[in-house]
Structure formats: structure tokens, C-alpha cells
GUKOLBA-942251 format. One record per residue (C-alpha): x, y, z; residue in one letter; residue number from 0. Coordinates in nm, 4 decimals. Layout:
BEGIN
- px_py_pz_code_pos
- X_Y_Z_A_NUM
...
This chain:
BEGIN
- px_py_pz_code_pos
- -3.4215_4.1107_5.0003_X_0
- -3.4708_4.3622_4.7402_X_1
- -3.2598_4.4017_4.4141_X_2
- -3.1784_4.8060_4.3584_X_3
- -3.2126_4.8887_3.9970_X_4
- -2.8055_4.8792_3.9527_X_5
- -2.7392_4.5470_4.0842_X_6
- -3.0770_4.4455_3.8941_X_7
- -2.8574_4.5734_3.5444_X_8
- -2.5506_4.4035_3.6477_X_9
- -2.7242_4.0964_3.7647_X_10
- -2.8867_4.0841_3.4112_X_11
- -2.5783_4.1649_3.2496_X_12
- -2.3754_3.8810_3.4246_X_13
- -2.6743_3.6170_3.2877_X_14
- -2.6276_3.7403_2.9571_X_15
- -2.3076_3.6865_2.9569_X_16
- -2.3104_3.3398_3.1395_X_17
- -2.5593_3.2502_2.8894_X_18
- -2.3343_3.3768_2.5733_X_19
- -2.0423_3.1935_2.7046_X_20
- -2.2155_2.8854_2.7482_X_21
- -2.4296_2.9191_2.4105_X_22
- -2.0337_2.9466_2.2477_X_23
- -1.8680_2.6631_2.4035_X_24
- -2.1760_2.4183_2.3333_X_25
- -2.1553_2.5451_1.9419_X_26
- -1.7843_2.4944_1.9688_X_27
- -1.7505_2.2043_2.1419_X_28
- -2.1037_2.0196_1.9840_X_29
- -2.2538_2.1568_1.6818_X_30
- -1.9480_2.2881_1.4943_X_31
- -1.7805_1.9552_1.4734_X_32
- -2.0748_1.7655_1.4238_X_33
- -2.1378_2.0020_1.1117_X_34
- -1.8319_2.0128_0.9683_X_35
- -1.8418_1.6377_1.0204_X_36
- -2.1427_1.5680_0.7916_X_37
- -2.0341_1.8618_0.5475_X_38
- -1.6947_1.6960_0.4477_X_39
- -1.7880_1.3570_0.5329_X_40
- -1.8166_1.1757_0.1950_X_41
- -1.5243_1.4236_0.0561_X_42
- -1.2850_1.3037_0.3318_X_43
- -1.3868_0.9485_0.2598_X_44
- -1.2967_1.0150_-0.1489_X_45
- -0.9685_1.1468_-0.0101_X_46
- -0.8321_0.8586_0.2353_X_47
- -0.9024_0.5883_0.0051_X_48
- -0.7673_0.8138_-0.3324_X_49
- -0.4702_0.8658_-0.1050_X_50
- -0.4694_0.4946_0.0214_X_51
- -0.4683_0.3872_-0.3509_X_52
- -0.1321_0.6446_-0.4883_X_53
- 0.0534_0.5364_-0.2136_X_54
- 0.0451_0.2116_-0.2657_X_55
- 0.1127_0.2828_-0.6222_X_56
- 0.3798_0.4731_-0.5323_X_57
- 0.5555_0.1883_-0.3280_X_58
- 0.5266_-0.0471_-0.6033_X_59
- 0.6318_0.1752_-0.8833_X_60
- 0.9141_0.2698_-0.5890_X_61
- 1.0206_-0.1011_-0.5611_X_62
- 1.0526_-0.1340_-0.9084_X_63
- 1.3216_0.1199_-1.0087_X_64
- 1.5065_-0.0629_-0.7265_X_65
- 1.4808_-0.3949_-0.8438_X_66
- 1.4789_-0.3423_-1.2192_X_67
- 1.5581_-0.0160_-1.3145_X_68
- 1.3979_0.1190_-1.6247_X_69
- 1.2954_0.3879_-1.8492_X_70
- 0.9437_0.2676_-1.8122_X_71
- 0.9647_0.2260_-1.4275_X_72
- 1.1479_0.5425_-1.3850_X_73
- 0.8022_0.7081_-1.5892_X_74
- 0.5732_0.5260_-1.3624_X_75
- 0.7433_0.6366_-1.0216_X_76
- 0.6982_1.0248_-1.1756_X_77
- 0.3286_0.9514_-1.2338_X_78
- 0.3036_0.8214_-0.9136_X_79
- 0.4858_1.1140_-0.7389_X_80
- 0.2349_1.3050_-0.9252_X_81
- -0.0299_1.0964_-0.7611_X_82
- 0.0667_1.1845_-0.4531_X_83
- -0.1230_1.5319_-0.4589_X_84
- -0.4564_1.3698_-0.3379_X_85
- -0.2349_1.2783_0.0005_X_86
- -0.1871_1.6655_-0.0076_X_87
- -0.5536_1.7573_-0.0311_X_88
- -0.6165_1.4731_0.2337_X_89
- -0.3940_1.6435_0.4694_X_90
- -0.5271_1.9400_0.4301_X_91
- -0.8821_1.8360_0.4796_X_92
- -0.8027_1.6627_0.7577_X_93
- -0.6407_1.9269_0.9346_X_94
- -0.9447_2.1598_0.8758_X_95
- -1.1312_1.8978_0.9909_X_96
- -0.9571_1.9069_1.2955_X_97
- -0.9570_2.2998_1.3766_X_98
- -1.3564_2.2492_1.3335_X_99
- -1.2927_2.0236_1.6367_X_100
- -1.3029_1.6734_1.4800_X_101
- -1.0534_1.4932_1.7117_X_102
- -0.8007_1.2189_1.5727_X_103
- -1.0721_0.9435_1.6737_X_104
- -1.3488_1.0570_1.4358_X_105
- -1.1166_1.1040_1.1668_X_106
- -1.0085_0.7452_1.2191_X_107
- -1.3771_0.6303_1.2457_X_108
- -1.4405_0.8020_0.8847_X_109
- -1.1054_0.6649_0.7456_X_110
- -1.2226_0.2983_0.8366_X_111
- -1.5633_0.3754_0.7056_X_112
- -1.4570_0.4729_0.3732_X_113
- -1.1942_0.1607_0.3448_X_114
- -1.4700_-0.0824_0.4302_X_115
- -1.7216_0.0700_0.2304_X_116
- -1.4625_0.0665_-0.1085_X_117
- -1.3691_-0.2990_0.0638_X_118
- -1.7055_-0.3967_-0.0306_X_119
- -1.7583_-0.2718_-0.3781_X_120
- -1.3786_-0.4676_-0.4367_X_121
- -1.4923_-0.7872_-0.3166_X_122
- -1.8415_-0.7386_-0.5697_X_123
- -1.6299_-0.6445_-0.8427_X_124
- -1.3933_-0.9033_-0.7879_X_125
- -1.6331_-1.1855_-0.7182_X_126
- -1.8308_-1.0760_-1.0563_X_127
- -1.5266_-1.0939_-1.2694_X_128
- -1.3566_-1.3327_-1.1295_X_129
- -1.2519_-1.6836_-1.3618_X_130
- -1.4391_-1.9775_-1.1659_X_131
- -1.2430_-2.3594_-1.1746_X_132
């Protein structure tokens, strides 16, 4: 059977297109994420465990205006409100992360990366300085 030359031009045009659509979804769906994942990788990393570290300083300077209310422990739960900017920029990384099509999982993944990795240089610091019996 023989193509005419119109339904040879659609034809073509019709594999173009097939071949754009699937050329976008792949980039969407693969190599977008996978980008954006090793471009803000070691940022996000820097932000869960900065915003790890002011919120627990913000529940202890929290617990102690409630259990002995001070000048100085009013001060400290200001800083640490303060503090609480770096959960900001963590949020907002983490939601551009996911718009670049990072799902919750590999967010997770790099969360628990950067804790164990800081977990690590803790445990060195603390063995080195720590007072031996």
C-alpha cells in the first residue's frame, strides 16, 4: 500500500509529535527530578539538620519559660523563635524540591541521610572529647 504525499506529512507530523510528547514526559518524569535532586542535595541536607537543631532548641528554651520563668529564658525562647527561619527556608526548599518532581520518599531518604551523616561526626566529636573513668 502506498502512502500519498498528504498522509506521508501527517504521518510524519503525528511521529513528531509522539516523539515530543514522549521526549517531555521522560525529562519530566526522569531527568528533571533526578537533577534537581543532585543540585540541592547537600543544601537540603544543611537545611533538615539546621532545622532539626532550632527546633529542638526551641522546645527546650519553650519548656523553660514554663517551668522557670525568666528574663533570661524569656531572651532565649526569642532567639530561638528567631532560629526558626532555617525551618522556613527548609520548607521552602522542600517544596521546590517537590514541584521538580522529588516525591515525599526521596525527600525522606535525603533527610535520613543528612541526620546519619551529622550522627556520625557527633559520635567522633563526642568520643574525642569525651572524660574517660
Amino acid at each position: 500500500m502506498r502512502v500519498t504525499g498528504r498522509w506521508h506529512s501527517l504521518l510524519l507530523a503525528l511521529n513528531i509529535l509522539a516523539l515530543a510528547v514522549v521526549f517531555f514526559y521522560a525529562a519530566r518524569e526522569l531527568v528533571i527530578p533526578r537533577m534537581a535532586e543532585w543540585f540541592y542535595k547537600n543544601d537540603y541536607k544543611e537545611l533538615v539538620f539546621k532545622c532539626d537543631s532550632v527546633m529542638r532548641d526551641h522546645f527546650i528554651a519553650k519548656s523553660q519559660v514554663l517551668h522557670s520563668p525568666s528574663d533570661e529564658a524569656i531572651k532565649n525562647l526569642h532567639a530561638a523563635e528567631v532560629g526558626l527561619l532555617a525551618c522556613h527556608d527548609y520548607d521552602v526548599l522542600r517544596k521546590r524540591l517537590m514541584s521538580y518532581g522529588l516525591s515525599e520518599n526521596d525527600l525522606s531518604r535525603i533527610g535520613l541521610e543528612a541526620i546519619e551523616e551529622r550522627a556520625k561526626d557527633v559520635r567522633a566529636f563526642v568520643e574525642t572529647h569525651e572524660i574517660r573513668y
